[in-house]
C-alpha positions as CSV (number, residue, x, y, z in Angstrom):
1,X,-38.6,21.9,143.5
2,X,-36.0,20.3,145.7
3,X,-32.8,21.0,143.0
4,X,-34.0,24.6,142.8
5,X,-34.1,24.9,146.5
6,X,-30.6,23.6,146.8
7,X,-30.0,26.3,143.8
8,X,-31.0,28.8,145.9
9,X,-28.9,28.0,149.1
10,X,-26.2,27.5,147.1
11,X,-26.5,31.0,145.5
12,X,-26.4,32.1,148.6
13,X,-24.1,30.7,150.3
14,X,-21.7,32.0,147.2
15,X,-23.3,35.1,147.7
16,X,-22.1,35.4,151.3
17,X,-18.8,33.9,150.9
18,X,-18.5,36.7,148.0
19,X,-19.4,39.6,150.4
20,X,-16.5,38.4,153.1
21,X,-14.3,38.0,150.9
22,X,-14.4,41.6,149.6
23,X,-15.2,42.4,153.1
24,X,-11.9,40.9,154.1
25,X,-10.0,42.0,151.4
26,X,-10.8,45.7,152.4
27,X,-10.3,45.1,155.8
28,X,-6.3,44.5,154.8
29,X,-6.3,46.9,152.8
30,X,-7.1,49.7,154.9
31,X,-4.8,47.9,157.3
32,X,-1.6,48.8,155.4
33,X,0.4,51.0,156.6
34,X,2.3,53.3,153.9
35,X,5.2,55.4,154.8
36,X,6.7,57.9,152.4
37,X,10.4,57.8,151.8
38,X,12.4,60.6,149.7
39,X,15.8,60.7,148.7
40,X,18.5,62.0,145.9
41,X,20.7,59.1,145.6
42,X,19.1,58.5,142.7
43,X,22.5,56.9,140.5
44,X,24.0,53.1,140.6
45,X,25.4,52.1,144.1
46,X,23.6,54.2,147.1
47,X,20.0,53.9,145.3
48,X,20.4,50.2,145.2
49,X,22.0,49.9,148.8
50,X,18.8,51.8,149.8
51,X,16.8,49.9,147.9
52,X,17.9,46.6,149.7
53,X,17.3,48.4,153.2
54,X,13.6,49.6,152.4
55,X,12.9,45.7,150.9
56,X,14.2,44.2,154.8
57,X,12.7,46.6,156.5
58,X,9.0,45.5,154.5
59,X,10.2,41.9,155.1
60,X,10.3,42.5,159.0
61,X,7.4,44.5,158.9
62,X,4.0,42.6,157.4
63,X,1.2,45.0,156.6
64,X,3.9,48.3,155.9
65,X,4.4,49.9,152.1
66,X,7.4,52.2,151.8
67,X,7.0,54.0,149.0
68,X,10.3,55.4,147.7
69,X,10.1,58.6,145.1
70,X,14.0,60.2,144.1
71,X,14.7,63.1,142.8
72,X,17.2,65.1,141.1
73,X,19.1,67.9,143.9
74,X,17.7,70.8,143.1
75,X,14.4,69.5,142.2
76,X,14.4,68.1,145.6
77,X,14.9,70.7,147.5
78,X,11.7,72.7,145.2
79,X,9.5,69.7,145.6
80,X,10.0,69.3,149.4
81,X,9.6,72.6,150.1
82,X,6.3,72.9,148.5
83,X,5.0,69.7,150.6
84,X,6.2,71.1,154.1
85,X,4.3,74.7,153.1
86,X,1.2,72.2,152.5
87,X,1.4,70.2,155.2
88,X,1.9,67.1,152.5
89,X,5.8,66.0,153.6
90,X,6.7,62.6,153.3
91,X,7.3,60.6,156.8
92,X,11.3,60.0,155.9
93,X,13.3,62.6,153.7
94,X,16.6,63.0,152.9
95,X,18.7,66.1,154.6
96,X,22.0,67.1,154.5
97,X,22.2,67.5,158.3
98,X,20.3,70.5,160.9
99,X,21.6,73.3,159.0
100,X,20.3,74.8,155.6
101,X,16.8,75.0,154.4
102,X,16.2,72.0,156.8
103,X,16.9,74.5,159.7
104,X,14.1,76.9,158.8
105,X,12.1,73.4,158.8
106,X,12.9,72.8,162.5
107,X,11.9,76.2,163.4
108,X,8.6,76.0,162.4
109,X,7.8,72.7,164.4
110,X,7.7,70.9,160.6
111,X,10.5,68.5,162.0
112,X,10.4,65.8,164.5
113,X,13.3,66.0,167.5
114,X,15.2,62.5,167.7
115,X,16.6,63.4,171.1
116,X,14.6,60.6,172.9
117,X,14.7,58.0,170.1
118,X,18.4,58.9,170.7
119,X,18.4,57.7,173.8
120,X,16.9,54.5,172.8
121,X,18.7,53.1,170.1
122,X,22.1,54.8,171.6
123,X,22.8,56.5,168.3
124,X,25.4,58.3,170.6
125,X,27.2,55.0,170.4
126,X,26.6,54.5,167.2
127,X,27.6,56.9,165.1
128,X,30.3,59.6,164.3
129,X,30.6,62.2,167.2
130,X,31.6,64.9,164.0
131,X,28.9,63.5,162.3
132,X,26.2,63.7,164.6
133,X,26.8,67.4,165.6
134,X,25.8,68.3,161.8
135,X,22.2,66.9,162.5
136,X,22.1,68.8,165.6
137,X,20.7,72.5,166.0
138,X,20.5,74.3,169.2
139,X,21.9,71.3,171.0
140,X,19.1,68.9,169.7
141,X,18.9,65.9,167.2
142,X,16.5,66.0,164.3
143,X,18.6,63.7,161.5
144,X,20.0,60.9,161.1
145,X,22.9,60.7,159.3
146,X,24.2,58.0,157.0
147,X,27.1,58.9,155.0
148,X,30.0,61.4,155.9
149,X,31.6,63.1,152.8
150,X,34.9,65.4,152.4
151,X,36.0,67.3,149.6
152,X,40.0,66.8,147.7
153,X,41.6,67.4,145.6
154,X,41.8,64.5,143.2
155,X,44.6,64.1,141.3
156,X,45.6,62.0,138.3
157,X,48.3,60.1,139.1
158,X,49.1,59.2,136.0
159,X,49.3,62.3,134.7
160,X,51.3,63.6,137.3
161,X,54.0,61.0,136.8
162,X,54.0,61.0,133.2
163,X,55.2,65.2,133.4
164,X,57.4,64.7,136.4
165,X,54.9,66.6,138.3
166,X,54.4,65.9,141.9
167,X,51.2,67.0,144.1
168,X,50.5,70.8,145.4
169,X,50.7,71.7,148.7
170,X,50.9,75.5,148.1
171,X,48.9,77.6,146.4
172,X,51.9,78.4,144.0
173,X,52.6,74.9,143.4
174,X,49.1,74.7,142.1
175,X,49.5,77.8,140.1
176,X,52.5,76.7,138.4
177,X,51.1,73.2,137.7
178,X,48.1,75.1,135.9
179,X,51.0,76.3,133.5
180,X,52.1,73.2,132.8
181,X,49.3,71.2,132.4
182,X,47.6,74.0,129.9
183,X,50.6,74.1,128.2
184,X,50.8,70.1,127.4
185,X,46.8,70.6,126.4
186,X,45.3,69.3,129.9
187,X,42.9,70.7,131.4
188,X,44.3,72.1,135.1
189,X,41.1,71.5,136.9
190,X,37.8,69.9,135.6
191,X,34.9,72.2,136.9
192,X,31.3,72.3,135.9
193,X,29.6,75.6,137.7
194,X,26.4,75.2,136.4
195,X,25.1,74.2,139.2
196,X,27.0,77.1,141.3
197,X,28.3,74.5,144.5
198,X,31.3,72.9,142.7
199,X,32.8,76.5,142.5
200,X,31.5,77.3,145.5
201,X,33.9,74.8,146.8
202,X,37.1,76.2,145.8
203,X,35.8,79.6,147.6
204,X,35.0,77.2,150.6
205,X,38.8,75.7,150.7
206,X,40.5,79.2,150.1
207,X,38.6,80.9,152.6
208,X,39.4,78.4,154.7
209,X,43.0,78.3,154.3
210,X,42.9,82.2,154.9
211,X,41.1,82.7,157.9
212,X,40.2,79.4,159.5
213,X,37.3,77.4,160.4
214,X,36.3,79.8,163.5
215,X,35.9,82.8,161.5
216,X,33.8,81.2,159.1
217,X,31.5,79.6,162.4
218,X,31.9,83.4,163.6
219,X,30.9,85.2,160.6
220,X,27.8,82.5,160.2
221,X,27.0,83.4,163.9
222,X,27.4,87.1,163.7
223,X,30.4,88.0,166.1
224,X,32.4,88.2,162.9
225,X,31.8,89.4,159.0
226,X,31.7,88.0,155.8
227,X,33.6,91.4,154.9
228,X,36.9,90.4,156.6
229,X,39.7,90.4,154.9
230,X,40.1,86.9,154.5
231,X,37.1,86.2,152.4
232,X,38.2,89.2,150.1
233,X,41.5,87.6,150.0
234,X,40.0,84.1,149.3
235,X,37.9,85.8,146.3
236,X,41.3,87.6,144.8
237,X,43.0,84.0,144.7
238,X,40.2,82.5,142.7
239,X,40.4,85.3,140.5
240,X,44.0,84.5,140.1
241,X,43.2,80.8,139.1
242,X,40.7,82.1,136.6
243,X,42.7,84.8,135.1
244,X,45.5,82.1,134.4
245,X,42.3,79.8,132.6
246,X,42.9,77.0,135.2
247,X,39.5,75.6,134.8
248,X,37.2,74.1,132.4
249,X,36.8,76.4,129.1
250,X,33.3,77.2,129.5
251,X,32.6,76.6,132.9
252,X,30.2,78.5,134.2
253,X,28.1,76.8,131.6
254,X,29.0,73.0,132.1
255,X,27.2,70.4,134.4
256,X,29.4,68.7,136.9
257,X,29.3,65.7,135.4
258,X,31.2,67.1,132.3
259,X,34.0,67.9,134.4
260,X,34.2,64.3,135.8
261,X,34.4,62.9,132.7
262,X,36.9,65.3,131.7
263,X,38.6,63.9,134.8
264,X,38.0,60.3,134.3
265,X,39.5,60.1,130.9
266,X,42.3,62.3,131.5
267,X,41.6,65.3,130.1
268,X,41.9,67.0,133.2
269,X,44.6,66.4,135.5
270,X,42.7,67.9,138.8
271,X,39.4,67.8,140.1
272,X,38.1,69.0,143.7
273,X,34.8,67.0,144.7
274,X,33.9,64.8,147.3
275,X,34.0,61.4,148.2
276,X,30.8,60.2,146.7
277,X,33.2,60.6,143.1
278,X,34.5,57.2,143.7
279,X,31.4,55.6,143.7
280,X,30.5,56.7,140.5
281,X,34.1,56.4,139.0
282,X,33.5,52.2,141.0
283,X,30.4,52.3,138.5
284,X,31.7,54.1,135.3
285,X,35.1,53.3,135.1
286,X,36.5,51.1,137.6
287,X,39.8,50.6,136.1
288,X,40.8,54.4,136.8
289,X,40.5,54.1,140.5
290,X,44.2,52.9,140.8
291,X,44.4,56.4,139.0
292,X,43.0,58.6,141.8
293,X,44.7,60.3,144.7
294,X,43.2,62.4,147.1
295,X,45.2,65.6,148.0
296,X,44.9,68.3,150.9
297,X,43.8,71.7,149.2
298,X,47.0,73.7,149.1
299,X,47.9,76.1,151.6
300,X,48.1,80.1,150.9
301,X,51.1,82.7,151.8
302,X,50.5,83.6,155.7
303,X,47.4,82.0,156.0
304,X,45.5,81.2,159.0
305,X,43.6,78.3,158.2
306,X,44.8,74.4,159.5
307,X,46.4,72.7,156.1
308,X,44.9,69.4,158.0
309,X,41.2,70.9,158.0
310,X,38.6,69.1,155.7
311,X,35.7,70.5,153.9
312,X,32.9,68.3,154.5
313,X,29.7,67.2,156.0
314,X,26.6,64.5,156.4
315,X,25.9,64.1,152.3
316,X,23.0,62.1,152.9
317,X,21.1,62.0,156.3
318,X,17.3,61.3,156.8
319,X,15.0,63.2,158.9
320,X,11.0,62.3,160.3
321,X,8.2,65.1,159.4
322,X,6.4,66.2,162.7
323,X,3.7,65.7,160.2
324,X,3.7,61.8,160.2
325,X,1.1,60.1,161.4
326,X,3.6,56.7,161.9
327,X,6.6,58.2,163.7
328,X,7.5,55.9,165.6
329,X,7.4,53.6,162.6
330,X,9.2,56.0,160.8
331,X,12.8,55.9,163.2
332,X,12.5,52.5,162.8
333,X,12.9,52.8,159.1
334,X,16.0,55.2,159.9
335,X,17.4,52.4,162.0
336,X,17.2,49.9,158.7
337,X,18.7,52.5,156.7
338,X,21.7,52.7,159.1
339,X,22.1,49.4,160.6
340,X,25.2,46.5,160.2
341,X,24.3,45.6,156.7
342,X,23.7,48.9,155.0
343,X,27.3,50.4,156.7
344,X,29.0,47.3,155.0
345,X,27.2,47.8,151.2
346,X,28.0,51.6,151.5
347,X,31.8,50.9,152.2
348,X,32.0,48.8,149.2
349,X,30.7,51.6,146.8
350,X,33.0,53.5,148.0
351,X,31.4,56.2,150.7
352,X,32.5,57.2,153.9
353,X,30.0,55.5,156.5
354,X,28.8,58.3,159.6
355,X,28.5,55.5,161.3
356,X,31.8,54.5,163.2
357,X,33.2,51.4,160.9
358,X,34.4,48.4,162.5
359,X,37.6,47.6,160.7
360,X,36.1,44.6,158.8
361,X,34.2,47.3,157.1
362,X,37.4,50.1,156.8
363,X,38.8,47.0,154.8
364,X,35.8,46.7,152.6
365,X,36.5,50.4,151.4
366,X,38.1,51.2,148.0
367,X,41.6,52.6,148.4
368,X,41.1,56.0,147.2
369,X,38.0,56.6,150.1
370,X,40.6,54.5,152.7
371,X,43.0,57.7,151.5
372,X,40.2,60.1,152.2
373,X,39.4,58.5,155.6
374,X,43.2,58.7,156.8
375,X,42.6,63.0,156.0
376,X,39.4,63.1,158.0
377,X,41.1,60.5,160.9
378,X,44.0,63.7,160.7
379,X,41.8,66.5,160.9
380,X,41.2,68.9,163.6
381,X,38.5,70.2,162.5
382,X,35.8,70.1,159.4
383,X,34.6,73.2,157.5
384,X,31.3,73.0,157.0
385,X,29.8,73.3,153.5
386,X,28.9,76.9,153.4
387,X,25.5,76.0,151.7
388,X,24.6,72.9,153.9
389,X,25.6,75.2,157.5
390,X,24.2,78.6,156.7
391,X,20.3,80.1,156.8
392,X,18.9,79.1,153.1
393,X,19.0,82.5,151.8
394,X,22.3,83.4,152.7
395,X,23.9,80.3,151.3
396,X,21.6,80.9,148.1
397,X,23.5,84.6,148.4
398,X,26.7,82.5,148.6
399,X,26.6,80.4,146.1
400,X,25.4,83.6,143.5
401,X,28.3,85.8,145.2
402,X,31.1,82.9,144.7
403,X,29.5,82.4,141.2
404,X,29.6,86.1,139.9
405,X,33.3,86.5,141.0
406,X,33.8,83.1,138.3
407,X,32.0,85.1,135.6
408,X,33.8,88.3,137.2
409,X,30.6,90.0,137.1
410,X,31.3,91.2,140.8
411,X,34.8,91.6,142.3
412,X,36.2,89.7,145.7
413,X,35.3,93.0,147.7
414,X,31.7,93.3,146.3
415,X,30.8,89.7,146.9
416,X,32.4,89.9,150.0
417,X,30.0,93.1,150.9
418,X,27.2,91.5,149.6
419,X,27.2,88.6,151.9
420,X,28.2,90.6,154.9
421,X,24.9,92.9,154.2
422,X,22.6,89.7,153.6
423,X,23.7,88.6,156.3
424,X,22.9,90.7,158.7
425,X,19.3,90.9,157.7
């Protein structure tokens, strides 16, 4: 009798110690804390500096799950629309600045305002007065940005020395140099317009070098039209380049990263991107940075525009849904994914921090972004990516516009008419 009744306490006593423990264990768990973080720099060097950031920022923070889902650009920007129509966004997400799609976000309340957090962390301080200004609308902060691109023209210096060729700074320097390099077999400029914004740049630059950045800022604003002469005279000079086959053969059909291939092996002497191209050449081909210089886009006969003036923008900025039930958890996740360590791992991949470097972290740069960072340091202004800066319908009308007159399914003056009438709507 006495064994059995020291059976039965024990029982119990393992019985008890069984129910805590479960009891315990789902007390923790329903302590955690997840946050949701989305980005696109899904490829080698950014996803794995962000990586890093999102592992300290767990470290300093017991008891918090980020869970990180990337995606492909324009699967992004389908997929994070759906979740802000459902009320399902995740508490961080990537941005490229105020302007966009992410500005019809902010007007219906489905982003949070940094202004005050602002004040607290002195981001004003902190960052890149050019930078921060992309992340604002209406004169208020909802992003935070991390990485400041601009768009060259690259060129391959080998190439160019090997034909006795040196770099265009006109418009008929470049056209000429299209002759020669088709002529010797090499493809003028790599392009891949599948995708619709690599063209879209060259439309960007010539537009740009017609009129200037205020008439693009007017035209976006409404005191001036997408009808004006210079962005009919911007659509005729593409028209030129692609009349005298300057680009890809086939390029309305190719993915961008055809063309930079095409560029990296040297089948291309040209190639107009941005700066996050050397952190993929640092990753693919490392030996053919010593091969990459970054040109001004050339100017064009009597043209307005500032030869000096950049096309660029915040590539990769983070914002906080209004919908997150941890926001002030959240900023503090944008504060990891900005601070010391992460500015110093993103110069040496190769991309422009929007951050303002110290020059321990300048020297950490590659020297074809240090090259890049001396044309932004000598620009007046920056021209805004048209797709990035404008209402989301009218850059989608852009970027179709600027794509028909590559397939010359529309001329200059009927894209040029088409965005003026979209965008007064």
């Amino acid at each position: 009798m006495r064994q059995l009744f020291l059976g039965i306490i024990i029982l119990f006593a393992f019985v008890i110690f069984g129910c805590s423990r479960r009891s315990d264990e789902g007390g923790s768990q329903s302590s955690q804390t997840t946050l949701k973080f989305w980005h696109i720099m899904n490829y080698s060097g950014p996803k794995e500096v962000l990586e890093r950031a999102v592992k300290r920022f767990e470290s300093n923070h017991p008891g918090v799950k980020v869970q990180i889902q990337t995606f492909e650009n324009d699967s992004y920007k389908v997929k994070l629309a759906n979740e802000m129509a459902s009320g399902n966004s995740p508490d961080v997400f990537f941005t490229w600045g105020a302007g966009g799609q992410t500005s019809e976000y902010i007007r219906q309340g489905k982003v949070e305002c940094l202004d005050n957090y602002s004040k607290e962390n002195d981001w004003e301080g902190k960052f890149i007065d050019s930078a921060l200004s992309i992340c604002r609308l209406e004169g208020k902060l909802y992003c935070l940005p991390l990485d400041l691109s601009a768009v060259t023209l690259w060129c391959n210096k080998d190439l160019f020395e090997s034909h006795g060729q040196s770099y265009p700074s006109t418009l008929d320097n470049l056209t000429r140099l299209v002759s020669v390099f088709r002529d010797k077999s090499i493809t003028p400029l790599a392009l891949g317009n599948m995708k619709k914004w690599p063209g879209a740049f060259y439309f960007c630059y010539l537009a740009n070098r017609c009129g200037g950045t205020q008439l693009f800022l007017d035209a976006a604003s409404g005191s001036a039209s997408f009808a004006d002469e210079s962005f009919i005279l911007a659509g005729r000079y593409l028209r030129d380049l692609i009349d005298l086959n300057a680009f890809s053969i086939g390029f309305n059909g190719l993915e961008d990263d055809v063309a930079r291939v095409s560029f990296v092996n040297g089948k291309s002497a040209m190639y107009l991107t941005g700066t996050w191209l050397v952190a993929r050449v640092k990753d693919e081909n490392p030996d053919f940075m010593a091969s990459m210089v970054p040109v001004p886009f050339p100017s064009v006969p009597s043209g307005k525009g500032d030869l000096r003036t950049v096309l660029g923008g915040v590539n990769c900025g983070f914002a906080v849904s209004s919908q997150s039930a941890h926001k002030d958890l959240a900023v503090e996740l944008l504060n990891a994914l900005t601070d010391e360590q992460v500015i110093g791992e993103w110069c040496e991949i190769g991309r422009i921090p929007a951050v303002k470097p110290t020059p321990e972290q300048v020297a950490k740069l590659p020297k074809p972004t240090q090259l890049v960072l001396k044309l932004l340091d000598n620009a007046d202004t920056i021209q805004p990516y048209y797709d990035q800066f404008l209402p989301a319908k009218l850059g989608v009308q852009h970027a179709n516009t600027t794509q028909n007159i590559f397939a010359g399914t529309m001329t200059p003056e009927e894209a040029a008419k088409a965005m003026a009438a979209a965008a007064e709507k």
